[in-house]
N, C-alpha and C positions, 0 to 999 in steps of 0.2 A: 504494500500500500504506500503511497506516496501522499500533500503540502497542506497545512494550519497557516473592530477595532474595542473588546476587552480581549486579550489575550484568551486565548480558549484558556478551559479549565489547567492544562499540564504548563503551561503558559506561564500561569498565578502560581502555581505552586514550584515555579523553575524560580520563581520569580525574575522571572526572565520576563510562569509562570507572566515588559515595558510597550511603549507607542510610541510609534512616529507616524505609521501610517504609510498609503502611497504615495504621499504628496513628499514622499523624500526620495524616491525612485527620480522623481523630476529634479529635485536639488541638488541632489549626492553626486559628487563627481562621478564617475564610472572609472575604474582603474582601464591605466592603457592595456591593450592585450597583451599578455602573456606576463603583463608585471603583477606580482606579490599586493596583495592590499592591503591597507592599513588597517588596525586592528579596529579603529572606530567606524571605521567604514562596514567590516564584517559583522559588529555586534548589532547595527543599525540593521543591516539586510535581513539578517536573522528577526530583530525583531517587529520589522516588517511583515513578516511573513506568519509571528505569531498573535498579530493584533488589527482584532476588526472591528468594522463597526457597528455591528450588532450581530449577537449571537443566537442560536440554540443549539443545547448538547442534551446529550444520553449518555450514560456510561456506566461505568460498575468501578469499583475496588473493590481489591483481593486484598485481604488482610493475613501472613501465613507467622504464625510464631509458635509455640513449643506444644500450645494445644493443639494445631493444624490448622484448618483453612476457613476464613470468614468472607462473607460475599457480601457487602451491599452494593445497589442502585441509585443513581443521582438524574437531577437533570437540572439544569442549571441554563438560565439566561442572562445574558452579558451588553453589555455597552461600553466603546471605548475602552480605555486600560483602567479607568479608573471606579467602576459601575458593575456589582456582579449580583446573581442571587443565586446559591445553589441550596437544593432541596432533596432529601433523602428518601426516596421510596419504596425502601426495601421494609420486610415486615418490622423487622424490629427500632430502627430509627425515621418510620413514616411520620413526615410533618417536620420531624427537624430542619430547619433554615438554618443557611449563613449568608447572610448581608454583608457588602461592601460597599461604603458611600461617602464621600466628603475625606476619605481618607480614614475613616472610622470600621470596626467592624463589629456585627453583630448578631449574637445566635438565640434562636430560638427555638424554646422546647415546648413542643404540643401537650404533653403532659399537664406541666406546669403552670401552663401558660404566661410564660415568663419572656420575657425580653431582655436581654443581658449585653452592656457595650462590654467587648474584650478588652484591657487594658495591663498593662505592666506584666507580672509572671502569670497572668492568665494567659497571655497569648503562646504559650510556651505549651500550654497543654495540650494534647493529642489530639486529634481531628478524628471521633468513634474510632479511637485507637491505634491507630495508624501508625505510619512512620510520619506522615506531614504533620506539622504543626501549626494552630492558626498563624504563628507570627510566618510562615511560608505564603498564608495569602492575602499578606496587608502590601501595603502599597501598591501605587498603582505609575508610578514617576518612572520614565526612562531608565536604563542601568547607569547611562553615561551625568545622569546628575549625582550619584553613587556614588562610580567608582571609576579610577582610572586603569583604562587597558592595555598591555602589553602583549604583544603578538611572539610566542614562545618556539613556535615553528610547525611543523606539517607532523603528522600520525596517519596512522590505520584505524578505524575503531570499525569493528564487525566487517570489512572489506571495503567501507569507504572512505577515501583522504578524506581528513578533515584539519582544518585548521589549530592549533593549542595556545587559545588567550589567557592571560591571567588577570584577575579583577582583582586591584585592591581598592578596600573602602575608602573614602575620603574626607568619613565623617566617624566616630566614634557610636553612635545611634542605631547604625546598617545591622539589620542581625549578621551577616557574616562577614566578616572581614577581611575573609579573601577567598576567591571561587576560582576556577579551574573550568572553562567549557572548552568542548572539542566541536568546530564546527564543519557541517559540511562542505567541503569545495566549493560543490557544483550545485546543491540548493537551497546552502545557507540555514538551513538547519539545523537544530542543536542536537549533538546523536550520545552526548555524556557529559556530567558535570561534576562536581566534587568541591563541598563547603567546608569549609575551616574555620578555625578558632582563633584569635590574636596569636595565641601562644603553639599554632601549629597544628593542635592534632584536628586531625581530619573529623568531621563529624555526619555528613550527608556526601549519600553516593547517587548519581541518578544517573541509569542508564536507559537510553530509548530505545526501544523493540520493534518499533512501526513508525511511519510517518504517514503521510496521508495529505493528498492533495485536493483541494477544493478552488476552481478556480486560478487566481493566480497565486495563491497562500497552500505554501509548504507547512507543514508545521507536526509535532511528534504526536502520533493518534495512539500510542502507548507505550508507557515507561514502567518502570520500578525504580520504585525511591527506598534505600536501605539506609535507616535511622546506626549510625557507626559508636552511638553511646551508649545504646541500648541490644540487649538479648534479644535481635530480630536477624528474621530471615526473607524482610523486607516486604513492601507495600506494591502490590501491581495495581496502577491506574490507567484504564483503555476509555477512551471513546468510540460509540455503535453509532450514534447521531449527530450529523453536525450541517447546523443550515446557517448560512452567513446572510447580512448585509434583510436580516426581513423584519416587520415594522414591528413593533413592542407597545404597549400601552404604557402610556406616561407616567404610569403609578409604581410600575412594576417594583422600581428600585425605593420604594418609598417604605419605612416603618409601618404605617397603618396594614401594608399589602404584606408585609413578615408577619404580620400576627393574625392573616384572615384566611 
């Protein structure tokens, strides 16, 4: 499967997981042929290709640790990089929301009926348990207001060149403060990544399994994310559905429409 303006779902959680849009296909210099690009240039392409302007998705996570294997369902609608709603379908977490808006995020339990802003070491908690953690799908800002990149040279990863940039943070805030993505050559998608700690040790691994093309958006339609601080045998996230660029009702991203 092959190409992925919010970032689809694996987008937000690369936090990669940024937007520019196609309106930088028109600005962006284009490197001359056969010349090496620069590193900002490649992380733009890429997140070109992972941010649209309006979404809908379907998908599942696999959840695999020392009990064996957990399955839920989502489906989640997006705007822009900075605008998400994803919703949990499956039997046991049906009704749960997670809101993204203004920069803020918020979850919601049908049980409860509680409305909850995630702040400080709550964002740190596990996504129904996961390897992702909320603080993987806060912000919604470019990488390059983040972090500066350096371009480490060429790899193989699963039998395609890819690029090897290194992201340090710029700001002390950033939950990672330095990332590691391998980019594709030739469709500028992210195909593995790797987050770190100030002090080095590695703590997320994400490898892409699939990509998948929609149009003119490349983008990874399923990855595993491996939590490296914790007794995991890692998170698989796939997308089954994915419709770009179709009209949403104006409430969708609004608090009153999380709690209805």
């Amino acid at each position: 499967m092959h190409r992925g303006e919010h970032s689809t779902l694996p987008s937000l959680l690369l936090r990669s997981p940024g937007a520019l849009l196609l309106a930088l296909t028109i600005f962006l210099p284009l490197p001359v042929s056969g010349e090496t690009p620069q590193a900002s240039y490649i992380i733009s392409r890429m997140e070109e290709n992972q941010t649209h302007p309006t979404s809908y998705l379907e998908g599942y996570i696999i959840i695999t640790d020392r009990f064996g294997q957990r399955r839920s369902s989502y489906i989640a609608h997006t705007r822009g990089t900075d605008r998400f709603l994803l919703e949990f379908t499956s039997r046991n977490e049906a009704g749960q929301r997670v809101l993204r808006r203004d920069g803020d995020l918020y979850l919601y339990y049908p049980d409860a009926r509680e409305t909850i802003r995630l702040t400080g070491a709550a964002l740190r908690d596990s996504l129904v348990g996961s390897d992702i953690s909320y603080e993987d799908m806060t912000g919604g800002r470019g990488l390059s207001q983040d972090y500066d990149f350096t371009l480490l040279g060429e790899e193989e990863i699963h039998g395609r060149g890819t690029f090897k940039i290194e992201l340090l943070a710029r700001r002390p805030t950033v939950a990672y403060p330095r990332q590691i993505f391998w980019v594709d050559r030739e469709y500028f998608v992210l195909r593995r990544s790797e987050q770190y700690a100030r002090s080095g040790r590695i703590l997320k691994v994400t490898e892409v399994l699939e990509t998948r093309r929609e149009g003119p958006y490349h983008f990874p339609s399923r990855l595993r994310i491996t939590d490296q601080t914790r007794r995991s045998r890692g998170t698989e996230l796939a997308l089954t559905t994915v419709r770009i660029g179709i009209d949403l009702p104006g409430d969708i991203f609004s608090l009153d429409r999380l709690t209805w």
